[in-house]
C-alpha positions as CSV (number, residue, x, y, z in Angstrom):
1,X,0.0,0.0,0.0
2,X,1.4,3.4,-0.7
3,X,2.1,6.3,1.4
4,X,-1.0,8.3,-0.3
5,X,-3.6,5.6,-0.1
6,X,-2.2,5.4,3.7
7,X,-2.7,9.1,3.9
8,X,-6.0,9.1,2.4
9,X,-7.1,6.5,4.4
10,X,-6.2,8.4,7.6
11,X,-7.5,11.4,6.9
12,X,-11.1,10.2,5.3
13,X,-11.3,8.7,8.8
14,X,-10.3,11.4,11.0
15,X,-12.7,13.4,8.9
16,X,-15.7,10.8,9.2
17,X,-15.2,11.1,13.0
18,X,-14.6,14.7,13.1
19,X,-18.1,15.0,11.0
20,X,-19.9,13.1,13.3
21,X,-18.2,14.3,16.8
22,X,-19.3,17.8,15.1
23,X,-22.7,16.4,14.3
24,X,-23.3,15.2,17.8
25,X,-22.0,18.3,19.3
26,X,-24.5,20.6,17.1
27,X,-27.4,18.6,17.6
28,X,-26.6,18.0,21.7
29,X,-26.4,22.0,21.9
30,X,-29.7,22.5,20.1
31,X,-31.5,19.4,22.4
32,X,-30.1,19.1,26.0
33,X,-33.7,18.7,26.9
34,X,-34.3,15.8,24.6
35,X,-31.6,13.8,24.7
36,X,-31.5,11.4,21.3
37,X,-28.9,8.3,22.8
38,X,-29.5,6.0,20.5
39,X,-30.1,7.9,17.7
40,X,-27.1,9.8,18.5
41,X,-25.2,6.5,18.3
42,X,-26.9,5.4,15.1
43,X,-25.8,8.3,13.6
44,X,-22.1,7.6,14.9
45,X,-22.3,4.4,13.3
46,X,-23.5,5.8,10.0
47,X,-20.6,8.2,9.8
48,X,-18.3,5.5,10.6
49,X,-20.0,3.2,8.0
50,X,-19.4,5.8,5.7
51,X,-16.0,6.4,6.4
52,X,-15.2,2.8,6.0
53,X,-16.8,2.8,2.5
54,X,-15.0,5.4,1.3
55,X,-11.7,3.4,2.2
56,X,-13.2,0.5,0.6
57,X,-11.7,-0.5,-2.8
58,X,-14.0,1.2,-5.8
59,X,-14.8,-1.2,-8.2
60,X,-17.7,-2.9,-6.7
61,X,-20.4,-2.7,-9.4
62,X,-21.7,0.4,-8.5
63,X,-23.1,-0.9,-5.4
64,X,-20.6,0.3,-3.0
65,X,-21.4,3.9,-4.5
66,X,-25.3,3.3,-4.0
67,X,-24.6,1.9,-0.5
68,X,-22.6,5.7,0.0
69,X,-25.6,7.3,-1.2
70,X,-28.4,5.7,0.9
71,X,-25.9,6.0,4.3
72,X,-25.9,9.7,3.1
73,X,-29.7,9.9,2.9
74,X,-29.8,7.4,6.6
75,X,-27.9,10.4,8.4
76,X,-30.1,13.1,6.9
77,X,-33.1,11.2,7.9
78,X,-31.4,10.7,11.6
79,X,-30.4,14.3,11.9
80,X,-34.0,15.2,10.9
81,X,-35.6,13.1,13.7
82,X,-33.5,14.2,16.0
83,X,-33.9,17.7,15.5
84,X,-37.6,16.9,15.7
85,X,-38.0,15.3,18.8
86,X,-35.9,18.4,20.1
87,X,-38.5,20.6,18.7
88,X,-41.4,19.1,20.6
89,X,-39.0,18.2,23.8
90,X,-39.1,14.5,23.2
């Protein structure tokens, strides 16, 4: 493995992680009433997933690009129910 993929790989990760630390953070300010823990951690996860299949090889038939997409759309959907139940103080 090269030095760039190495690098690469290190920094898609730190910045999968930073993303969802960040992520947490902003939605923890907006909802300390409404504490989301497991959503909080499913959204973790999904980051994480996400960072992993960006390290993942490409040529995968596109479904490794589709599976990318729909994790994208999983976190958007998390982030909106989370910010939901902070609205009405669930």
């Amino acid at each position: 493995m090269s030095n760039s993929n190495i690098t690469r790989r290190v920094f898609t990760t730190t910045a999968a992680t930073g993303l969802a630390a960040v992520g947490l953070l902003g939605v923890s300010a907006n909802s300390a009433d409404a504490y989301q823990g497991n959503m909080e951690r499913a959204l973790s996860a999904l980051y994480q997933a996400l960072g992993s299949l960006r390290e993942a090889t490409p040529d995968k038939g596109g479904h490794r690009v589709r599976a990318m997409n729909l994790i994208s759309q999983a976190i958007s959907e998390t982030q909106a129910g989370i910010e939901f139940a902070a609205e009405r103080g669930d």
